[in-house]
N, CA, C and O atoms as a Maestro MAE file, in Angstrom:
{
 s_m_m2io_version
 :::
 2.0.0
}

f_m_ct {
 s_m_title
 :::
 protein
 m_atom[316] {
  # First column is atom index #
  i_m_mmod_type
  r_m_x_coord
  r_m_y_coord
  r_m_z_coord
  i_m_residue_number
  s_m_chain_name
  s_m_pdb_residue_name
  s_m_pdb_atom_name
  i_m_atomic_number
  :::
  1 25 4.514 -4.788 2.046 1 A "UNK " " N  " 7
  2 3 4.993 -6.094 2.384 1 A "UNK " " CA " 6
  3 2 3.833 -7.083 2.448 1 A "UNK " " C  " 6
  4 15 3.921 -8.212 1.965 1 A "UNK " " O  " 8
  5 25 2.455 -6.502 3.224 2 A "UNK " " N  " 7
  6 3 1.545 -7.538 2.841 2 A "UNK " " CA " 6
  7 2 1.282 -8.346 1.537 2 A "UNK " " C  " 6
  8 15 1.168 -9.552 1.321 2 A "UNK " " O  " 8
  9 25 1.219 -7.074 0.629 3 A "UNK " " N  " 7
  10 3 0.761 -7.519 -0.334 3 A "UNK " " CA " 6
  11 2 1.902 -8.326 -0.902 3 A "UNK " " C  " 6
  12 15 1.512 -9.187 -1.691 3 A "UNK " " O  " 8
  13 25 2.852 -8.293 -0.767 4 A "UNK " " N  " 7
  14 3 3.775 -9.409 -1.476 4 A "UNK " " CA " 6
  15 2 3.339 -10.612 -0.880 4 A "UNK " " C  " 6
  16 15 3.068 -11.516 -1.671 4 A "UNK " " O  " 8
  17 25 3.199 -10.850 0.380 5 A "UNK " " N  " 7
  18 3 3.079 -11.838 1.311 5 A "UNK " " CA " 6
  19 2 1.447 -12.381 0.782 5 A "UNK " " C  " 6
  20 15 1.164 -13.558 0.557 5 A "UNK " " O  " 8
  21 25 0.778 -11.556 0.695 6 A "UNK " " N  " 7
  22 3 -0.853 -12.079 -0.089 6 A "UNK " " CA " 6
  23 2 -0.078 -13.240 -1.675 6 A "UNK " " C  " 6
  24 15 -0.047 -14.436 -1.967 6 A "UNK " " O  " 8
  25 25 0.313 -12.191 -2.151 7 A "UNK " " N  " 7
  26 3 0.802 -12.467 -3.916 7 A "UNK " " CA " 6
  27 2 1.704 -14.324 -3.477 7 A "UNK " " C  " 6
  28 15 1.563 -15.314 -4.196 7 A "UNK " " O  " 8
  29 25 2.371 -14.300 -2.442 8 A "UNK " " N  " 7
  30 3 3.022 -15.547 -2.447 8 A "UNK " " CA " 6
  31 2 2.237 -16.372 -1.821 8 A "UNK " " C  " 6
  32 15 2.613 -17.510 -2.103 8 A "UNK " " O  " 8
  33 25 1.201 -16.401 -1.007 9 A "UNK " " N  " 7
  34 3 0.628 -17.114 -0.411 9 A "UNK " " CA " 6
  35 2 -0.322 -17.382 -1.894 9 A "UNK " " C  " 6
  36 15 -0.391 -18.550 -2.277 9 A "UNK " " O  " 8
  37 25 -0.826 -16.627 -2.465 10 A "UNK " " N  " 7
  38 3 -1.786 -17.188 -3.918 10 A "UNK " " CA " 6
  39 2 -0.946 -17.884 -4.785 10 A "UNK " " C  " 6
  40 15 -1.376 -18.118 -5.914 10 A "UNK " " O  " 8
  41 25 0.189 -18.266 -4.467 11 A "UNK " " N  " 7
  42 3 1.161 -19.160 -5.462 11 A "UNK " " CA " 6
  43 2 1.569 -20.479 -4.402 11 A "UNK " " C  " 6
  44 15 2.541 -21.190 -4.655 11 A "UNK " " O  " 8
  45 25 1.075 -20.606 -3.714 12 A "UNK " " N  " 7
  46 3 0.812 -21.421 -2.629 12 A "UNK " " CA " 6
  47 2 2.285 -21.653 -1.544 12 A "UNK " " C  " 6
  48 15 2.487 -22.651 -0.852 12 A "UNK " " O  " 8
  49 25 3.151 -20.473 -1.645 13 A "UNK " " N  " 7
  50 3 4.212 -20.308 -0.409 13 A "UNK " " CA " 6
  51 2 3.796 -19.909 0.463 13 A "UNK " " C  " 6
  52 15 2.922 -19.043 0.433 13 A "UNK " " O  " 8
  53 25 4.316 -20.440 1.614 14 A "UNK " " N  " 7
  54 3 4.096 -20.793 3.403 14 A "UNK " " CA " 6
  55 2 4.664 -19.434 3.321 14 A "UNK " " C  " 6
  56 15 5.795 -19.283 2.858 14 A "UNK " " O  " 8
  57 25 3.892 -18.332 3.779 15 A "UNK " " N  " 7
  58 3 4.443 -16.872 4.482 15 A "UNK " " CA " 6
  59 2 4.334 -16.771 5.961 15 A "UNK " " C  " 6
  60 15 3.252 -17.072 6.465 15 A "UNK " " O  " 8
  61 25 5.168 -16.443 6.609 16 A "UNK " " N  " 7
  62 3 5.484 -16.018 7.960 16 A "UNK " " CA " 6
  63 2 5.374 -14.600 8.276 16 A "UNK " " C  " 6
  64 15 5.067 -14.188 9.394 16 A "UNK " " O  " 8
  65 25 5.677 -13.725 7.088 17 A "UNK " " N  " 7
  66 3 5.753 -12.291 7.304 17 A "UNK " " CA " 6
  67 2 7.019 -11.935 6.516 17 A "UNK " " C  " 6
  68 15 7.589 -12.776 5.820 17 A "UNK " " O  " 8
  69 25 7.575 -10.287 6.676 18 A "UNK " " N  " 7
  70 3 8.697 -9.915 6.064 18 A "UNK " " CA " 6
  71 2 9.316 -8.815 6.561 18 A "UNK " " C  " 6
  72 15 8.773 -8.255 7.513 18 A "UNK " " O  " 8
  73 25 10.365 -8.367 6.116 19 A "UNK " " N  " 7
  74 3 11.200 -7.332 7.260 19 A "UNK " " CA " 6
  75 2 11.524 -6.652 6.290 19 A "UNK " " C  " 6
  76 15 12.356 -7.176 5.549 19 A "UNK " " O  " 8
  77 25 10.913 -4.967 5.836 20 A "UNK " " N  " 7
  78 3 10.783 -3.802 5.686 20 A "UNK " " CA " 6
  79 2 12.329 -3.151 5.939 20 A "UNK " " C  " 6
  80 15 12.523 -3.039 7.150 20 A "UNK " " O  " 8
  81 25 13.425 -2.714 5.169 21 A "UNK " " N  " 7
  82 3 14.575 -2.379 5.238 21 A "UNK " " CA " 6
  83 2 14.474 -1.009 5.384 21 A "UNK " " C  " 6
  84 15 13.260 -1.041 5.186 21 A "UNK " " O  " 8
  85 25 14.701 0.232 5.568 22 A "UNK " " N  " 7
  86 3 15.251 1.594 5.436 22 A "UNK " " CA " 6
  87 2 16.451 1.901 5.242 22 A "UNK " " C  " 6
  88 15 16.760 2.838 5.978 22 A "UNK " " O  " 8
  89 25 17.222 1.584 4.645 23 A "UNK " " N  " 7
  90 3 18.600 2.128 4.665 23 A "UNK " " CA " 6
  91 2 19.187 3.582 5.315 23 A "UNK " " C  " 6
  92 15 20.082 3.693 6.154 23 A "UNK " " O  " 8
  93 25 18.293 4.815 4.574 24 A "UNK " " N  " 7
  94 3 18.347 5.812 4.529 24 A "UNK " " CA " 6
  95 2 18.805 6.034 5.969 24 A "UNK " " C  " 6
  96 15 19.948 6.395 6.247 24 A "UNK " " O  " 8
  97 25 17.439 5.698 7.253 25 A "UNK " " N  " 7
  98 3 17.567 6.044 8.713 25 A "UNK " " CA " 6
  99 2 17.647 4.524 9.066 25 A "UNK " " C  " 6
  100 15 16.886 4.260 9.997 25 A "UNK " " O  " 8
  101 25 18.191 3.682 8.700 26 A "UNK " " N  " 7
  102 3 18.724 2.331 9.285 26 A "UNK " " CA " 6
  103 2 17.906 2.200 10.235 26 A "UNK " " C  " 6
  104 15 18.238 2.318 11.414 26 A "UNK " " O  " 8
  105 25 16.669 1.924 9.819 27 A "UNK " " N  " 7
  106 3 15.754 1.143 10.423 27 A "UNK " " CA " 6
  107 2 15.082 -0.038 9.773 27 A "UNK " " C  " 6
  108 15 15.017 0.060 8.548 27 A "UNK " " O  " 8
  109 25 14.437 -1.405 10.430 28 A "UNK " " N  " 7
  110 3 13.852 -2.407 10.144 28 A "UNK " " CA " 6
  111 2 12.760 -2.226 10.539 28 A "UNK " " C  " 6
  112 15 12.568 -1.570 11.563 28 A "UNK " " O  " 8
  113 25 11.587 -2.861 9.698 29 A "UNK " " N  " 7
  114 3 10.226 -3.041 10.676 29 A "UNK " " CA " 6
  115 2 9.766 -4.562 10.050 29 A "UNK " " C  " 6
  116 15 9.403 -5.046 8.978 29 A "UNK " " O  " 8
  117 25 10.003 -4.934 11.303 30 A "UNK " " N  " 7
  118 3 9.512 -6.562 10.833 30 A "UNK " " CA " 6
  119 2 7.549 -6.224 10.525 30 A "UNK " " C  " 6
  120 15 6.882 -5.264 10.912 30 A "UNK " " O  " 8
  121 25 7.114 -7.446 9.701 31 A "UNK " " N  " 7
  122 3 5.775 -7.223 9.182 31 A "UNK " " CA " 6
  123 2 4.990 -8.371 9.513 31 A "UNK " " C  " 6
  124 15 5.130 -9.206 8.619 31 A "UNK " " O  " 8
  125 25 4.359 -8.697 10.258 32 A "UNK " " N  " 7
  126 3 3.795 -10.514 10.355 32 A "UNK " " CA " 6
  127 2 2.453 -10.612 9.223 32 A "UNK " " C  " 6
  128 15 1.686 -9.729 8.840 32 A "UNK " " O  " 8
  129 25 2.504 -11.576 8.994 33 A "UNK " " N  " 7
  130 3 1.638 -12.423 8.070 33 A "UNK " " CA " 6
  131 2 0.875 -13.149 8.828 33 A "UNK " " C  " 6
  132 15 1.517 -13.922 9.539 33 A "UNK " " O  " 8
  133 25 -0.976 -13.221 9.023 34 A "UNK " " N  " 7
  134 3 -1.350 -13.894 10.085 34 A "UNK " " CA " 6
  135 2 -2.849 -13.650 8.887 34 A "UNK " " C  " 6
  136 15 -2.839 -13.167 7.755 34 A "UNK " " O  " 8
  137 25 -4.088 -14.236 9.749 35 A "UNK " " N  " 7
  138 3 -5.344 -14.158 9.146 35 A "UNK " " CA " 6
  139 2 -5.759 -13.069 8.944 35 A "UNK " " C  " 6
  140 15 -6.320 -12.849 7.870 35 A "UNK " " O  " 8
  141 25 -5.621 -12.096 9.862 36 A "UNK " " N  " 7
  142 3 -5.858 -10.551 10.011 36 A "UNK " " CA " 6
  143 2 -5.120 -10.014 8.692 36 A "UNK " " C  " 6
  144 15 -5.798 -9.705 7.712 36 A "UNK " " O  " 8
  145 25 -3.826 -9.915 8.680 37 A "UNK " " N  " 7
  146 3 -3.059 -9.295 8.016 37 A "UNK " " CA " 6
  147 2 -3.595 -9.149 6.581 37 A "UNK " " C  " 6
  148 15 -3.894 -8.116 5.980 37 A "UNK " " O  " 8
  149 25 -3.666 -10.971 6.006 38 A "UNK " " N  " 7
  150 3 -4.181 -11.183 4.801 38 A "UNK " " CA " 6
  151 2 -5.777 -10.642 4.638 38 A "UNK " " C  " 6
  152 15 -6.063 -10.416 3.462 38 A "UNK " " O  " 8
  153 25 -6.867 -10.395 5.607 39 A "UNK " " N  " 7
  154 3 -7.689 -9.933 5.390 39 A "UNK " " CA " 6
  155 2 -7.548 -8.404 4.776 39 A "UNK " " C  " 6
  156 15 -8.183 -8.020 3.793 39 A "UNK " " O  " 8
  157 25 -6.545 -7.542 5.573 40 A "UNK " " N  " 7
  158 3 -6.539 -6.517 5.546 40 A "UNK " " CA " 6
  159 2 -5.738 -6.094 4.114 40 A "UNK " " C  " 6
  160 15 -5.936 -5.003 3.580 40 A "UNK " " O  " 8
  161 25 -5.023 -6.872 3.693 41 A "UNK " " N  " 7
  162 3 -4.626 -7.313 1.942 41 A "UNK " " CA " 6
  163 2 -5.588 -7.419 1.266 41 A "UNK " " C  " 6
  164 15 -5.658 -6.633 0.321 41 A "UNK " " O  " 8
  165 25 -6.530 -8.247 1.426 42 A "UNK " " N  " 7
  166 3 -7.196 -8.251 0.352 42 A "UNK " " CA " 6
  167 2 -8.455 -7.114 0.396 42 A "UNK " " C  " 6
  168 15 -9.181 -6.906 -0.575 42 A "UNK " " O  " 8
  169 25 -8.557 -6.561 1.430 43 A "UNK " " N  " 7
  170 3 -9.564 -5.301 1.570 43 A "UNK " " CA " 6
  171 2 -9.230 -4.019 0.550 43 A "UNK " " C  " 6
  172 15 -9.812 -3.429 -0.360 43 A "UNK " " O  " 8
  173 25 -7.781 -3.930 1.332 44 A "UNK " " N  " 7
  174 3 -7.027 -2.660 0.501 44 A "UNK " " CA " 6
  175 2 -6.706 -3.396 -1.111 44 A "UNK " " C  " 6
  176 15 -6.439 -2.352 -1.706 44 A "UNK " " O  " 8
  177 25 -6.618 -4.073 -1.763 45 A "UNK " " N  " 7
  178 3 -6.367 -4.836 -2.680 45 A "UNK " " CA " 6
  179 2 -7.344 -4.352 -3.514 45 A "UNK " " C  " 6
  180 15 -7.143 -3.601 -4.468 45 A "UNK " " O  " 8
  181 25 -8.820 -4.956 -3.007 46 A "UNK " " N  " 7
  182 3 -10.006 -4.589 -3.564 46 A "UNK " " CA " 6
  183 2 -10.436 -3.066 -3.789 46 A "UNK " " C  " 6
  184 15 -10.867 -2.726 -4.891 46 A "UNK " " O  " 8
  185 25 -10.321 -2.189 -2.785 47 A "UNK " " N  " 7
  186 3 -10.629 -0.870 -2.945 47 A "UNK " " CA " 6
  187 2 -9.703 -0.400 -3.833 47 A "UNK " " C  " 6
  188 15 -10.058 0.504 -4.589 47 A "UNK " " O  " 8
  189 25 -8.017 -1.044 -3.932 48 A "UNK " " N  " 7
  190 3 -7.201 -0.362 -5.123 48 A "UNK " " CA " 6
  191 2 -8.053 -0.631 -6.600 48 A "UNK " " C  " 6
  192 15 -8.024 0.297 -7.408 48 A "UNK " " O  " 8
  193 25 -8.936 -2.093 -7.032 49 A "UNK " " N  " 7
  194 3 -9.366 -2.114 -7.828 49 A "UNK " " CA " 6
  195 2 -10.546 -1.579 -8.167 49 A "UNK " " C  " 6
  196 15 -10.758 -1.318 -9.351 49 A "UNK " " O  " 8
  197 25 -11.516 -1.324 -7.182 50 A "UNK " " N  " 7
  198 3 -12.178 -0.330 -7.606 50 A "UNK " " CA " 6
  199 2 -12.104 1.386 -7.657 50 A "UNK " " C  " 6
  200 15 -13.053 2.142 -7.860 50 A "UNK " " O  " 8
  201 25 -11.143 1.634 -7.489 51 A "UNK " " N  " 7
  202 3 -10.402 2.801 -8.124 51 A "UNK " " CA " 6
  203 2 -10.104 2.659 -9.344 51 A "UNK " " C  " 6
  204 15 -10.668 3.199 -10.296 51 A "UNK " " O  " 8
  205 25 -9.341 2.037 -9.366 52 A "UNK " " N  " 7
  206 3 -9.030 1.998 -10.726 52 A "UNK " " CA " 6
  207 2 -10.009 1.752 -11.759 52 A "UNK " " C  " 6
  208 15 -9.952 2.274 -12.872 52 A "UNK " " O  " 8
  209 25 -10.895 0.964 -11.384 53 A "UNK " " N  " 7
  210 3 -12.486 0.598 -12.361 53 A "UNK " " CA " 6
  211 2 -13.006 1.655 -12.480 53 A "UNK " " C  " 6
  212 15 -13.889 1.631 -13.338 53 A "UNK " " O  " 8
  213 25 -12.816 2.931 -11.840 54 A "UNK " " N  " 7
  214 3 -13.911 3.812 -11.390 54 A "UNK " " CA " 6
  215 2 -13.548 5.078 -12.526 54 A "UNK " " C  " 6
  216 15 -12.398 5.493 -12.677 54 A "UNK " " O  " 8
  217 25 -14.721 5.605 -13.281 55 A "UNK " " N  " 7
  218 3 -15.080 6.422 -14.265 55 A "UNK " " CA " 6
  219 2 -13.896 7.443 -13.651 55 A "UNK " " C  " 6
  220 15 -12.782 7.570 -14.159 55 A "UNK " " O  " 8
  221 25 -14.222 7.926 -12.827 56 A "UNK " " N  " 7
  222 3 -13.966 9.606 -12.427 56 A "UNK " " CA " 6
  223 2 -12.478 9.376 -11.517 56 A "UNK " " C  " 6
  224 15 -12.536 8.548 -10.608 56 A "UNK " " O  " 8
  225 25 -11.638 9.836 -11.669 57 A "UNK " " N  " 7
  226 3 -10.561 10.191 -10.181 57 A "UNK " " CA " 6
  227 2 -11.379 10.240 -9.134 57 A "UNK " " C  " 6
  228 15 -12.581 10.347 -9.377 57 A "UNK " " O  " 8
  229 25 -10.985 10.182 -7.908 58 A "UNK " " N  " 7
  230 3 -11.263 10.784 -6.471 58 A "UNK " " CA " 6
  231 2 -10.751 12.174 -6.677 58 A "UNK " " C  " 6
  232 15 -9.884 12.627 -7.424 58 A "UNK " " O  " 8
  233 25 -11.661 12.790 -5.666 59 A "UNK " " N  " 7
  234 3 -11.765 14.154 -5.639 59 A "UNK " " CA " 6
  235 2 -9.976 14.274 -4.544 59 A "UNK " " C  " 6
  236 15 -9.669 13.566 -3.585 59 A "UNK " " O  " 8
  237 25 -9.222 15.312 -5.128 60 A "UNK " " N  " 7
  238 3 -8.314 15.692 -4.421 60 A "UNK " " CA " 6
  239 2 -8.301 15.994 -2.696 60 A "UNK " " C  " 6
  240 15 -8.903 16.833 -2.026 60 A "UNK " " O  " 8
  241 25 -7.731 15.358 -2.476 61 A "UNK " " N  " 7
  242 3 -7.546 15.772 -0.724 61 A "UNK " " CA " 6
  243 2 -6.629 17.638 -0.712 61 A "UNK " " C  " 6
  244 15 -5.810 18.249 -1.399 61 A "UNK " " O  " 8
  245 25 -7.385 17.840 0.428 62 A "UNK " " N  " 7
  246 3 -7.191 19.442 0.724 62 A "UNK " " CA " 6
  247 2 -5.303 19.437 0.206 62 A "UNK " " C  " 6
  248 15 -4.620 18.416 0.273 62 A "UNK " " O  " 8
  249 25 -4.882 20.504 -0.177 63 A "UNK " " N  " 7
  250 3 -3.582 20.027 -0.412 63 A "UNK " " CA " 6
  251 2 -2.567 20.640 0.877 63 A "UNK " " C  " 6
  252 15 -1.472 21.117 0.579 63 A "UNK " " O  " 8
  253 25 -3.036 20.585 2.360 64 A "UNK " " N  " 7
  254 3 -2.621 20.700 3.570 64 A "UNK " " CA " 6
  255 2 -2.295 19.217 3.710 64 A "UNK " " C  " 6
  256 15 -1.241 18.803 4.191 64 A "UNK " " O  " 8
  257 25 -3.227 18.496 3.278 65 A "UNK " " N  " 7
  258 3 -2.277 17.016 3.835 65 A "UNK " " CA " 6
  259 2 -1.640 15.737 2.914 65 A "UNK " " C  " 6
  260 15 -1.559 14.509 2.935 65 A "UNK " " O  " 8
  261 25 -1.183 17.097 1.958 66 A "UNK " " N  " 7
  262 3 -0.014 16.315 0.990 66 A "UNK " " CA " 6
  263 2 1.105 16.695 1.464 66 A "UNK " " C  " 6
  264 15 2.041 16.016 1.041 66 A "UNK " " O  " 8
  265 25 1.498 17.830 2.454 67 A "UNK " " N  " 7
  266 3 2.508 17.987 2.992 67 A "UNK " " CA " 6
  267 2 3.302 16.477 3.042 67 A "UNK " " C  " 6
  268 15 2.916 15.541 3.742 67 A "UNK " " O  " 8
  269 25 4.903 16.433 1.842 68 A "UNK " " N  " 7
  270 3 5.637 15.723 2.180 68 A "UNK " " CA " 6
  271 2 5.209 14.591 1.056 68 A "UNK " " C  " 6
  272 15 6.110 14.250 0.290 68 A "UNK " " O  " 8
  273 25 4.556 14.281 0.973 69 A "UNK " " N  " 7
  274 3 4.007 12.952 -0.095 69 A "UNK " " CA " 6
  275 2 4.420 13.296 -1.068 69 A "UNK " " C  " 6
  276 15 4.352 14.408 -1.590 69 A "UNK " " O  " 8
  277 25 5.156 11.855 -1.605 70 A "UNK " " N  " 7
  278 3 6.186 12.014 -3.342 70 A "UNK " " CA " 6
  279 2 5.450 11.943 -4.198 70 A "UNK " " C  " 6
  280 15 6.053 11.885 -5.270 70 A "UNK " " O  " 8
  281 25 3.815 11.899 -4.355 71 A "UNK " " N  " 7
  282 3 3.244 11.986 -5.244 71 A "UNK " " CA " 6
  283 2 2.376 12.880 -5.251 71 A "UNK " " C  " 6
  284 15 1.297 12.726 -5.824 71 A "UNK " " O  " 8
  285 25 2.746 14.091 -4.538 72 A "UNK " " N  " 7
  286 3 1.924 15.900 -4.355 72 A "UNK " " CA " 6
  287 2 1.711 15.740 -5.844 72 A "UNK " " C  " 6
  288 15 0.619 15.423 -6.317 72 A "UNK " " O  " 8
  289 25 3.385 16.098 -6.960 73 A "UNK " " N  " 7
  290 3 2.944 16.385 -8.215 73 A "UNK " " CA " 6
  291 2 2.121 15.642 -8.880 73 A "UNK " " C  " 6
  292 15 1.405 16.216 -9.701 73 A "UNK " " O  " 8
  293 25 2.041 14.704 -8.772 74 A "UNK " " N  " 7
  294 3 0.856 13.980 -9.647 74 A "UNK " " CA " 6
  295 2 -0.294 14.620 -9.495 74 A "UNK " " C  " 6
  296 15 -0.544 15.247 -10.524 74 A "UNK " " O  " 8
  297 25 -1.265 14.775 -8.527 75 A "UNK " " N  " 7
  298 3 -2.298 15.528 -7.904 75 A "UNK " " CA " 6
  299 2 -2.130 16.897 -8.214 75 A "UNK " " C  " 6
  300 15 -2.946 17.251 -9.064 75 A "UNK " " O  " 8
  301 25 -1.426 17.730 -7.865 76 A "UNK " " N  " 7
  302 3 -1.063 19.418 -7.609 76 A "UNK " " CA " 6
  303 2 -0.421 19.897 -8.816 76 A "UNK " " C  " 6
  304 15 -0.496 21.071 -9.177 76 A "UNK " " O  " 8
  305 25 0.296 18.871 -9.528 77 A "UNK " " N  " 7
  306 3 1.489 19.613 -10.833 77 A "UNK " " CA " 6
  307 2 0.608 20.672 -11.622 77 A "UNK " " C  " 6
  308 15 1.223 21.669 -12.001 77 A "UNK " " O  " 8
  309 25 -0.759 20.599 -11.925 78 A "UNK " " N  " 7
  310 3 -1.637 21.455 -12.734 78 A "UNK " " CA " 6
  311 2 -1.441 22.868 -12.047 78 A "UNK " " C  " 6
  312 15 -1.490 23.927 -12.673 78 A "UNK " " O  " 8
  313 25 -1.300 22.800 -11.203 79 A "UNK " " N  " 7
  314 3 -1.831 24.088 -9.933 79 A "UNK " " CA " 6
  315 2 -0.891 25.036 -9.969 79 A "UNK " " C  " 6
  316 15 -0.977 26.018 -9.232 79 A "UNK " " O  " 8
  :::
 }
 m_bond[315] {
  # First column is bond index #
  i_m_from
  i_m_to
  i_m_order
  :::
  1 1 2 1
  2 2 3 1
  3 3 4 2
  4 3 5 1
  5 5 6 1
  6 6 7 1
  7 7 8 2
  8 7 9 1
  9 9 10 1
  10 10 11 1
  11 11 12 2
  12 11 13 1
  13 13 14 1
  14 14 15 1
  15 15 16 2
  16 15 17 1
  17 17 18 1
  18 18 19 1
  19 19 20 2
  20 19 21 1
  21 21 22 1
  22 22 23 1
  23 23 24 2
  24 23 25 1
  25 25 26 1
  26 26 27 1
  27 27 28 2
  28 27 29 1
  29 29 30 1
  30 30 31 1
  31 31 32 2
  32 31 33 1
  33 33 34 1
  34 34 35 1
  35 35 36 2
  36 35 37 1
  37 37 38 1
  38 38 39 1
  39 39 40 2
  40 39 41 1
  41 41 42 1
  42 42 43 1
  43 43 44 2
  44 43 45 1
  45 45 46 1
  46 46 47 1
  47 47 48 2
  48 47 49 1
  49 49 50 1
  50 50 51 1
  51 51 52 2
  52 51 53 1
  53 53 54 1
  54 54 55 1
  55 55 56 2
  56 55 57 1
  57 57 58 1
  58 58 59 1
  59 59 60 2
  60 59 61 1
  61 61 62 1
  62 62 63 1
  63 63 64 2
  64 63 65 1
  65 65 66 1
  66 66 67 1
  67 67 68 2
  68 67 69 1
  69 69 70 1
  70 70 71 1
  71 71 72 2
  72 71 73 1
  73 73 74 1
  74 74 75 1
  75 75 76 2
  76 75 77 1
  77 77 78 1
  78 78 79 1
  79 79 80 2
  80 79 81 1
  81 81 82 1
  82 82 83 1
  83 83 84 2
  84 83 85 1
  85 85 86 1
  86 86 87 1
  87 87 88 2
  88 87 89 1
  89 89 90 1
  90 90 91 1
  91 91 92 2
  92 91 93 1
  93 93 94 1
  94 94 95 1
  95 95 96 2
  96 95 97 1
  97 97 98 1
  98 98 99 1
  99 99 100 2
  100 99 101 1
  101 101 102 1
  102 102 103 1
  103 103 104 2
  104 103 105 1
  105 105 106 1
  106 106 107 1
  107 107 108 2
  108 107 109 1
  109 109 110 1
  110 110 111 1
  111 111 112 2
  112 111 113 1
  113 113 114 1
  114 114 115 1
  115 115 116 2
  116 115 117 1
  117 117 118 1
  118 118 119 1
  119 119 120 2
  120 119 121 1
  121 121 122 1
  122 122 123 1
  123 123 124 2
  124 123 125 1
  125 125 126 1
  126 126 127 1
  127 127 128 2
  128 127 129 1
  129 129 130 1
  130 130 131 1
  131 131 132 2
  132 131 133 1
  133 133 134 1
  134 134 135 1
  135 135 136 2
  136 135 137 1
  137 137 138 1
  138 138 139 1
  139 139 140 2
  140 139 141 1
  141 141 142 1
  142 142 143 1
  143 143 144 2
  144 143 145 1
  145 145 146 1
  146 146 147 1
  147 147 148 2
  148 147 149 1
  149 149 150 1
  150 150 151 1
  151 151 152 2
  152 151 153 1
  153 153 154 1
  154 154 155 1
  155 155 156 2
  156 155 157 1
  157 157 158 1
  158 158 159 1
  159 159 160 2
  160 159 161 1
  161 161 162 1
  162 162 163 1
  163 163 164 2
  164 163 165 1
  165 165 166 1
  166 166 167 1
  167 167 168 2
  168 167 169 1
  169 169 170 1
  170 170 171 1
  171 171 172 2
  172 171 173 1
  173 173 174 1
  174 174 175 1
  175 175 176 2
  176 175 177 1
  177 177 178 1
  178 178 179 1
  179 179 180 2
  180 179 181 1
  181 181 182 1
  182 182 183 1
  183 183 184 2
  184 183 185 1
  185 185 186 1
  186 186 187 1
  187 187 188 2
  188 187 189 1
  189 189 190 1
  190 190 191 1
  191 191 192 2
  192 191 193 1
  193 193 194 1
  194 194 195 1
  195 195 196 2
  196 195 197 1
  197 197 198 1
  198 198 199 1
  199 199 200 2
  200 199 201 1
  201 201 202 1
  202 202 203 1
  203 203 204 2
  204 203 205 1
  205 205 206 1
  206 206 207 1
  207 207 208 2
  208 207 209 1
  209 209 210 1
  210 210 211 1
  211 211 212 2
  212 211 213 1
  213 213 214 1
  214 214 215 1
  215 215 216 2
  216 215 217 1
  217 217 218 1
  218 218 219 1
  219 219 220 2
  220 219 221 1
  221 221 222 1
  222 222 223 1
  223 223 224 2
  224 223 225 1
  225 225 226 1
  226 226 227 1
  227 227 228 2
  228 227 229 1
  229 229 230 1
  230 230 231 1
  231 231 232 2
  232 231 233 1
  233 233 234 1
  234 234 235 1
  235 235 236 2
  236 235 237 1
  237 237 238 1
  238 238 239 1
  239 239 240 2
  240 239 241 1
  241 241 242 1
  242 242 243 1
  243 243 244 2
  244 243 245 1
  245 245 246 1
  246 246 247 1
  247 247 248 2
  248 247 249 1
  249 249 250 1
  250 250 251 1
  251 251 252 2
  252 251 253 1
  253 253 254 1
  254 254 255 1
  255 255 256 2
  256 255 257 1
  257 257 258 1
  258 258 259 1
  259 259 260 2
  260 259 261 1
  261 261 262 1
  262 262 263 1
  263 263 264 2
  264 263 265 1
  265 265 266 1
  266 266 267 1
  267 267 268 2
  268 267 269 1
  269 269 270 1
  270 270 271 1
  271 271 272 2
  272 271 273 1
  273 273 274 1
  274 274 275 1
  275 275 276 2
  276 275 277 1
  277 277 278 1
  278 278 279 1
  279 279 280 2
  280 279 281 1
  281 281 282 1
  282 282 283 1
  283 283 284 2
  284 283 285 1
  285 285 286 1
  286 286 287 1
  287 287 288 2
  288 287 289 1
  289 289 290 1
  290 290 291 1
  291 291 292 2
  292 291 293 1
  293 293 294 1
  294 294 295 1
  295 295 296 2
  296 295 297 1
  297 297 298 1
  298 298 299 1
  299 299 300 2
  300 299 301 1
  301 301 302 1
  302 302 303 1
  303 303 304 2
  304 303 305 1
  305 305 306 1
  306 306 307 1
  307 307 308 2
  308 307 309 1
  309 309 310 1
  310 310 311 1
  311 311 312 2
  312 311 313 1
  313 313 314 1
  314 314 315 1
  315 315 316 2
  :::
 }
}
C-alpha cells in the first residue's frame, strides 16, 4: 500500500494513506501515509532496485524460514 501511496504522491495526488482488504479472514488494516512512511518507500524501493541491478541472486535463506511463503517454489523448485 505504501508503495502505491509513494507512486501517487510522484503524480502529484494528496495521499492520506489506504485500507488493505482481506476478504479471505475479513479483515482491514488501515495504512497511513505520513513522512516516515514515504521514507520507508523509498528505502525499500531502492534496495528492490538494487537487487535487481545486481549480477548474482541473493544467496537463499535457510529453507526453515520459507515455511508458508508463496514463493518457496521459485527459490526451492530445483531441490
Amino acid at each position: 500500500m505504501r508503495h502505491y501511496c509513494l507512486l501517487l504522491a510522484r503524480l502529484g495526488v494528496n495521499v492520506a494513506g489506504g485500507v488493505v482488504h482481506y476478504p479471505l479472514i475479513r479483515r482491514t488494516t488501515t495504512v497511513e501515509w505520513n513522512a516516515q512512511a514515504r521514507r520507508e518507500a523509498e528505502e525499500t524501493e531502492q534496495r528492490a532496485l538494487e537487487v535487481i541491478a545486481a549480477d548474482q541472486p541473493a544467496p537463499r535463506l535457510p529453507r526453515s524460514h520459507c515455511r508458508g511463503c508463496s514463493y518457496r517454489d521459485y527459490c526451492w523448485g530445483d531441490q
